[in-house]
KEPA-667817 format. One record per residue (C-alpha): chain; residue in three letters; x, y, z. Coordinates in pm, whole numbers, always signed. Layout:
KEPA-667817
R   chain   res        X        Y        Z
R       A   Ala        X        Y        Z
...
This chain:
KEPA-667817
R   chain   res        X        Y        Z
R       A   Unk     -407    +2907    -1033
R       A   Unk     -415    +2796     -690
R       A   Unk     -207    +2782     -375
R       A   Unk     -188    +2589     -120
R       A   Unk      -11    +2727     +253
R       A   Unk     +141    +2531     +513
R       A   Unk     +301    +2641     +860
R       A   Unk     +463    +2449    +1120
R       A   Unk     +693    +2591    +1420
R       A   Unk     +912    +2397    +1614
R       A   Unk    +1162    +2510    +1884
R       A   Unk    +1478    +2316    +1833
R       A   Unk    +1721    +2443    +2053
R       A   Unk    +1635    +2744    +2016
R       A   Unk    +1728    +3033    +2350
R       A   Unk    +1728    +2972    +2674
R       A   Unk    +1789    +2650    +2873
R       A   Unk    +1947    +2462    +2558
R       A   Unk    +2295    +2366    +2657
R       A   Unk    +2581    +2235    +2402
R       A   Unk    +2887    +2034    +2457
R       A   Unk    +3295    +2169    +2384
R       A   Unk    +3561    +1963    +2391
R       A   Unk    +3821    +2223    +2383
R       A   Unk    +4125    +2023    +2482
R       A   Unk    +4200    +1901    +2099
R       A   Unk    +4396    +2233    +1956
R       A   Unk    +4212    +2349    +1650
R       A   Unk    +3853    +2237    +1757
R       A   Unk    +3519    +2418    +1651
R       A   Unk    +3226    +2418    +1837
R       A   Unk    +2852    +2520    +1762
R       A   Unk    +2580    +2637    +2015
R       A   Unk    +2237    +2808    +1980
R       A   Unk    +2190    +3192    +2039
R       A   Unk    +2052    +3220    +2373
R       A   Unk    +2140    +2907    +2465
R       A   Unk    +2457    +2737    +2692
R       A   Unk    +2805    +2606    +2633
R       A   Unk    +3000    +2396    +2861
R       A   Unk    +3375    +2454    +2719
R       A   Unk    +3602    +2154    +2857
R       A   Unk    +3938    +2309    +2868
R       A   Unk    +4108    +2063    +3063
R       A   Unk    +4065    +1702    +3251
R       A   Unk    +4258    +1836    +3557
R       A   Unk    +4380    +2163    +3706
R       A   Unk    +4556    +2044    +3998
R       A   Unk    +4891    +2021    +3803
R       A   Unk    +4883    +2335    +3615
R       A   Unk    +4997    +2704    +3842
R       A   Unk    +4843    +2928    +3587
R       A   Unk    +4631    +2943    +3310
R       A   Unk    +4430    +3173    +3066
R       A   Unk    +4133    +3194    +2811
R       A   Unk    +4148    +3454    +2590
R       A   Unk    +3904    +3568    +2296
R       A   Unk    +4032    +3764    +2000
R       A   Unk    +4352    +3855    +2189
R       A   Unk    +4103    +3969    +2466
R       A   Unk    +4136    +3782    +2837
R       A   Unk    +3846    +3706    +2951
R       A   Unk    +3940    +3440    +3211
R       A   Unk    +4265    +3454    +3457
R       A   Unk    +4362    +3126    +3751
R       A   Unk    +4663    +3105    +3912
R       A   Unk    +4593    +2815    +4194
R       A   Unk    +4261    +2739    +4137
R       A   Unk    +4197    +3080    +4237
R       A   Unk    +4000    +3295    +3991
R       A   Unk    +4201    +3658    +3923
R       A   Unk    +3970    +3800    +3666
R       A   Unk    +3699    +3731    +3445
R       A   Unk    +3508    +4009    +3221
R       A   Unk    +3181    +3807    +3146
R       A   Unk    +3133    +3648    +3485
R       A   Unk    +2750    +3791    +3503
R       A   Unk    +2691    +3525    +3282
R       A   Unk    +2983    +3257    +3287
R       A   Unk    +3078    +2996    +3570
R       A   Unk    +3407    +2789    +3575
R       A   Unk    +3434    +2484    +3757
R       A   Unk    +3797    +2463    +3885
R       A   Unk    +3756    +2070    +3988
R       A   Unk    +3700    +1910    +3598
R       A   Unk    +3859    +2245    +3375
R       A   Unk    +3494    +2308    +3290
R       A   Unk    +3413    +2686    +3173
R       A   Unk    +3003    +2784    +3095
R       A   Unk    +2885    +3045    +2927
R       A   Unk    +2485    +3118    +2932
R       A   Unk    +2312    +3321    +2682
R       A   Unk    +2497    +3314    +2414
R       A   Unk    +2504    +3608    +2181
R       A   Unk    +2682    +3655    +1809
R       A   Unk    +2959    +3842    +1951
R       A   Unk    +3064    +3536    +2175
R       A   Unk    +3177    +3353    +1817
R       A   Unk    +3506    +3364    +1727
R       A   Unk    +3876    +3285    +1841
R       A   Unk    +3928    +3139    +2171
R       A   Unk    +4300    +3071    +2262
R       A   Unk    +4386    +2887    +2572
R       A   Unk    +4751    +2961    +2739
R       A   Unk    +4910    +2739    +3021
R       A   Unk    +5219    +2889    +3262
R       A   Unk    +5476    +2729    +3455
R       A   Unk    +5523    +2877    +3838
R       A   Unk    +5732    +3109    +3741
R       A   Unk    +5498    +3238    +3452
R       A   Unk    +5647    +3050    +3155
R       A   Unk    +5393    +2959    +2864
R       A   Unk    +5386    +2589    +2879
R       A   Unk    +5110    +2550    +2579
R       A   Unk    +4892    +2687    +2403
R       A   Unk    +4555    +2559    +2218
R       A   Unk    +4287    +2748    +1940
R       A   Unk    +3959    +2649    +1940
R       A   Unk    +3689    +2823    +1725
R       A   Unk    +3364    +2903    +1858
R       A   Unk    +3011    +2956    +1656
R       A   Unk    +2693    +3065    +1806
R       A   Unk    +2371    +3092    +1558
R       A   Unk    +2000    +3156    +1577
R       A   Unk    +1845    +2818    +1533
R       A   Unk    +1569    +2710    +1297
R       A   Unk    +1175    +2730    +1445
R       A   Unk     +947    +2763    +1158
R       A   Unk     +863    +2662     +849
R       A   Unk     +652    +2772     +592
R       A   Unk     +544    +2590     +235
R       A   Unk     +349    +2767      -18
R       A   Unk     +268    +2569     -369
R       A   Unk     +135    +2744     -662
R       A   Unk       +8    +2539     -968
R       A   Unk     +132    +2703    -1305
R       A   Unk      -23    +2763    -1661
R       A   Unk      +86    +2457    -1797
R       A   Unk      +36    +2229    -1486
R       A   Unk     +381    +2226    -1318
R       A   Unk     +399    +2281     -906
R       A   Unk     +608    +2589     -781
R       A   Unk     +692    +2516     -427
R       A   Unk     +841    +2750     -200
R       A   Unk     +996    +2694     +135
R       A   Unk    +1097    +2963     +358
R       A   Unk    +1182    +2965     +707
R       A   Unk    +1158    +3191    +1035
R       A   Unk    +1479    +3286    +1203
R       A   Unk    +1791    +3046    +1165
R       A   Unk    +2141    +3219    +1052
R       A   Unk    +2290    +2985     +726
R       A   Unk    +1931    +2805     +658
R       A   Unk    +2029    +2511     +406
R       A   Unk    +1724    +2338     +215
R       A   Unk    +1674    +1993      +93
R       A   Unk    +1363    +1819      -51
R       A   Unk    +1252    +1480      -17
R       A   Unk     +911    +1303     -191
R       A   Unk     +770    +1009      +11
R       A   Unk    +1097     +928     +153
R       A   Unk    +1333     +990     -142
R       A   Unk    +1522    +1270     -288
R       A   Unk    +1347    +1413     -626
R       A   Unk    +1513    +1305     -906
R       A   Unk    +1579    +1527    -1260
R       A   Unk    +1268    +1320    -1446
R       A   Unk    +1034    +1565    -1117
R       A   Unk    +1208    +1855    -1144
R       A   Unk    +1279    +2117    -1401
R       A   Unk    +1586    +2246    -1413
R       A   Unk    +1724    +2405    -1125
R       A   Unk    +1941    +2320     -781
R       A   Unk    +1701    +2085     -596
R       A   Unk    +1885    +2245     -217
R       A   Unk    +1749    +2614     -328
R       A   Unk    +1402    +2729      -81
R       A   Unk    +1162    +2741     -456
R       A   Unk    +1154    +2416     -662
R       A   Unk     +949    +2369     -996
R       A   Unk     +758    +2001     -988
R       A   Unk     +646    +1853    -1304
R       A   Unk     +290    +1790    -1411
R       A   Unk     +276    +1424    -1329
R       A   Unk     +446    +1430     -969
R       A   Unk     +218    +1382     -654
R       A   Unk     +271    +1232     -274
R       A   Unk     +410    +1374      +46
R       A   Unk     +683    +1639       +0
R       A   Unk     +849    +1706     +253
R       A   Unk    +1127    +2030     +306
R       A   Unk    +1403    +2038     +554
R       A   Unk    +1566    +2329     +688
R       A   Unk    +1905    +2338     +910
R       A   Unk    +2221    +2490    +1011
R       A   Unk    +2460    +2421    +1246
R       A   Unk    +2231    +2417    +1571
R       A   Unk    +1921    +2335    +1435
R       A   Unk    +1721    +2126    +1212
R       A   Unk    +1332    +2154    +1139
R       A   Unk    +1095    +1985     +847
R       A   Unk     +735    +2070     +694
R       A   Unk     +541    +1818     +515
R       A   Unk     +306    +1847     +266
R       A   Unk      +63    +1643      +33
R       A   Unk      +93    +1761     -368
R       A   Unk     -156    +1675     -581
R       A   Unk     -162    +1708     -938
R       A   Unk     -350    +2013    -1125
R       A   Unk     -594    +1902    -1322
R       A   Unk     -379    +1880    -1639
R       A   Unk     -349    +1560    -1895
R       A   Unk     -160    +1455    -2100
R       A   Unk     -301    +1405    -2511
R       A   Unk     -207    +1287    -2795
R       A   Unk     -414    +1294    -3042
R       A   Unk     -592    +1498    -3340
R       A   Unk     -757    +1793    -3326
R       A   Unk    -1073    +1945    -3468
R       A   Unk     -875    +2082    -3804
R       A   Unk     -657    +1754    -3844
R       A   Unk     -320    +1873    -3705
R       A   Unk     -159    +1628    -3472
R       A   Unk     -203    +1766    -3114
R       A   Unk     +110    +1651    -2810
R       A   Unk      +88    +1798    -2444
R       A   Unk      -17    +1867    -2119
R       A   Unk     -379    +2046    -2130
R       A   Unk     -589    +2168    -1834
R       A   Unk     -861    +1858    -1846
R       A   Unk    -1173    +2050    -1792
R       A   Unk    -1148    +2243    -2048
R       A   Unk     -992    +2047    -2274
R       A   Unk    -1131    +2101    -2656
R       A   Unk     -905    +2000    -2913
R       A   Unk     -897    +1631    -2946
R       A   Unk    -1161    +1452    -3161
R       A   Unk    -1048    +1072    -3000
R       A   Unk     -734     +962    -2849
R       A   Unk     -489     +810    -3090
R       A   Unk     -419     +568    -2828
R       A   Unk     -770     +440    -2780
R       A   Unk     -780     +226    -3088
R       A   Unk     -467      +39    -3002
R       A   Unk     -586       -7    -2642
R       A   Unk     -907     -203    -2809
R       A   Unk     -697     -364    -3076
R       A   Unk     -506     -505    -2783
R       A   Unk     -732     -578    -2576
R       A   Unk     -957     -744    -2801
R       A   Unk     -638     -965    -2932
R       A   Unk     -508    -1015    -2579
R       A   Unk     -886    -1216    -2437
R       A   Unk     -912    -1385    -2807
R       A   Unk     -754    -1694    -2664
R       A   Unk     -988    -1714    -2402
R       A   Unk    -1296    -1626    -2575
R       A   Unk    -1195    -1974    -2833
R       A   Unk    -1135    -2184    -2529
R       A   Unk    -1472    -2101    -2376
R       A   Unk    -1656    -2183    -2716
R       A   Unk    -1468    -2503    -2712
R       A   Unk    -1580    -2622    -2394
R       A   Unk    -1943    -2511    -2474
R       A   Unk    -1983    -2725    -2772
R       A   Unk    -1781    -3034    -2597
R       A   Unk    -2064    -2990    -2344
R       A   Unk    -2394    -2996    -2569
R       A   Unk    -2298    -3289    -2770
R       A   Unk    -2226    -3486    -2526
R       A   Unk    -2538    -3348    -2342
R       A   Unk    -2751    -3449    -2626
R       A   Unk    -2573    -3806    -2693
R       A   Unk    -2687    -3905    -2345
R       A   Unk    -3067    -3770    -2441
R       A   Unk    -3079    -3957    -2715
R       A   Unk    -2940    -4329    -2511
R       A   Unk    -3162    -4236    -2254
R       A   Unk    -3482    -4205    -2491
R       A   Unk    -3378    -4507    -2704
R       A   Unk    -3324    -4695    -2391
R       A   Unk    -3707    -4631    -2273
R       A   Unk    -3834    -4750    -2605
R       A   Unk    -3660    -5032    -2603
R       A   Unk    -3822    -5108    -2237
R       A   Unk    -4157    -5044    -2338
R       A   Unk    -4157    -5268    -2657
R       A   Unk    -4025    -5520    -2432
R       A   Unk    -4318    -5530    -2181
R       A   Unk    -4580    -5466    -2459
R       A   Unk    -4441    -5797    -2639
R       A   Unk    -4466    -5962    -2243
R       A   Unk    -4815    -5875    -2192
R       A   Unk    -4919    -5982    -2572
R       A   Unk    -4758    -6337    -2466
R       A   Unk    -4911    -6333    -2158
R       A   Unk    -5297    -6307    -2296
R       A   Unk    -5219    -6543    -2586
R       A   Unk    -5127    -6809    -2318
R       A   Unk    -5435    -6719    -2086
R       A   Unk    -5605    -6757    -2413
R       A   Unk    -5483    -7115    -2501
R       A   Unk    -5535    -7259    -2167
R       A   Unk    -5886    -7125    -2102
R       A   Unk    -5958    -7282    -2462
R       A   Unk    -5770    -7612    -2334
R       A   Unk    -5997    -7592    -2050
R       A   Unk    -6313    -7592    -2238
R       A   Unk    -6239    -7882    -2418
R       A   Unk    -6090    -8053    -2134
R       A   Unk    -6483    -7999    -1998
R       A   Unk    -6641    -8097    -2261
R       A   Unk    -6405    -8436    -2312
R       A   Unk    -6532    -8495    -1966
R       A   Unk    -6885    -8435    -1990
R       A   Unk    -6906    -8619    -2266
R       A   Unk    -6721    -8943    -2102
R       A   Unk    -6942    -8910    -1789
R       A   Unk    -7250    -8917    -2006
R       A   Unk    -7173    -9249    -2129
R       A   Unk    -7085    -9386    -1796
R       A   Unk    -7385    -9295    -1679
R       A   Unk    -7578    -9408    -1938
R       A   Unk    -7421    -9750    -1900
R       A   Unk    -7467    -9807    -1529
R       A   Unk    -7823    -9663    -1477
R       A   Unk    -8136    -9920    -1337
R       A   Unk    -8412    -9951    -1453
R       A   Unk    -8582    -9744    -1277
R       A   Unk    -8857    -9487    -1375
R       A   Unk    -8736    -9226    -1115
R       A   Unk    -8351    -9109     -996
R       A   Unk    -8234    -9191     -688
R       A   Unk    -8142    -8915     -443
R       A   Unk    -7751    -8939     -496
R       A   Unk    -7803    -8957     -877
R       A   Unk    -7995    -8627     -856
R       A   Unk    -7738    -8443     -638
R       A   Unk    -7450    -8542     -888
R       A   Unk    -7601    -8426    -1189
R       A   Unk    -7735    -8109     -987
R       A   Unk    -7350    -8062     -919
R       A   Unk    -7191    -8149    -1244
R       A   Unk    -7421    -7938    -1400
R       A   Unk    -7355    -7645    -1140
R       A   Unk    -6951    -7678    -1247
């Protein structure tokens, strides 16, 4: 359905100018190095105390010393020993330098003193990588890995950081170059390729391919199960799982939706109760001052009638003093004039 194609190279000790390591003075070591590449073969810590000695590969000599002097060696065009640490170098290595090394020590007078094996292998390394993924017909990922050059490539597969486990995969060996990914699996896969000189690793983000999952029933009643390209998915009428999700749902926030009514109600009665106080309290005020005012007139009332007769008392006792005292006289004096003007003026 689609495919998706990634490439990565990386030299990893791959040809020339890549040197490895020997320890050949353990009998029965094996040692790896890179086609192309260098070896440095430690034979021996010291030569000063040994009169003779002899590499030989396959039966074949290929290095002679008797006192540090060198009497033969066939692949000296490309080889160097070092007489002062035992050290032997071969440079571009090719597949026919593999195999059997034996290394022979002689007394002075040309008695074997020892002898050691040590195993050599030389192999193209790993330098590219390529990942190709291919979505299926019913939504699983077929992955292939393959690499370029490398002699014994070994695979392994890894999915954000861990190894895929069986609930990914079908069924197959998970360290084969193609691998078969479920519907559901997505993230960064990454492929590994080695051998003995090399190691080298393409990653990759896998994304799922448009399938789903249903359950549910179709549009002639039968119970439909499986993985379905989404787009162009016709056969359900409604999830079967959609009703339980609302059932659930709806039962799950139920406590919530009570405890909010609660509160709501707790909050307009006691809204309303202080209302009402409020209003009952402002009635009662405005009675109070109406009933103040009332009392206040009906006093202004009584002593303004008070006065009046208070006025009249007196008017009515000055007459009669007056009366009494007056002369007889025909006309008022000037004083009796000016109090009655007054009195009368009051």
């Amino acid at each position: 359905m689609k495919a998706v194609v990634g490439f990565m190279v990386i030299l990893l000790g791959v040809s020339h100018g890549v040197e490895t390591h020997c320890d050949g003075r353990q009998d029965g070591a094996q040692c790896y190095g890179a086609l192309g590449g260098t070896v440095d073969i430690q034979l021996m810590d010291s030569t000063s105390e040994i009169p003779r000695y002899q590499l030989l590969k396959n039966l074949l000599k290929i290095l002679d010393v008797r006192e540090k002097m060198i009497l033969s060696n066939t692949i000296k065009h490309r080889s160097v020993f070092f007489p002062s640490n035992g050290t032997f170098r071969i440079n571009n290595l090719s597949r026919t330098d593999s195999g059997k090394y034996t290394f022979q020590t002689f007394d002075s007078d040309g008695t074997s003193s020892g002898e050691r094996i040590l195993q050599l292998f030389f192999q193209a390394p790993v330098f590219s990588v390529l990942l190709v993924s291919e979505c299926l017909s019913q939504g699983e990922m077929r992955v292939s890995c393959s690499s370029e050059g490398g002699d014994s490539p070994q695979y392994s597969w890894t999915l954000d950081g861990r190894t895929l486990t069986d609930a990914e995969l079908l069924p197959g060996n998970i360290k084969t170059n193609i691998i078969t990914l479920k519907q559901h699996v997505s993230g960064h896969l990454v492929c590994s390729v080695k051998n003995l000189v090399s190691k080298v690793s393409k990653e990759q983000r896998i994304s799922i391919c448009g399938f789903i999952f249903i359950n549910c029933t179709s549009v002639n009643g039968t119970q439909v199960s499986g993985w379905v390209y989404e787009a162009n998915n016709t056969l359900c009428i409604e999830p079967t799982s959609e009703p339980t999700t609302t059932t659930q749902t709806a039962m799950g926030h139920l406590p919530l939706i009570s405890g909010v009514l609660s509160t709501l109600i707790i909050f307009l009665v006691v809204v309303g109760t202080a209302i009402c106080a409020q209003r009952k309290k402002q009635n009662s005020k405005a009675k109070e001052e109406e009933n103040d005012q009332e009392e206040i007139f009906a006093d202004l009332r009584v002593v303004k009638q008070q006065a009046k007769q208070l006025e009249k008392r007196a008017e009515l006792e000055f007459g009669q003093v007056k009366y009494s005292k007056r002369p007889w006289q025909t006309e008022p004096t000037g004083d009796d004039c000016l109090y009655v003007n007054v009195h009368k003026f009051r």
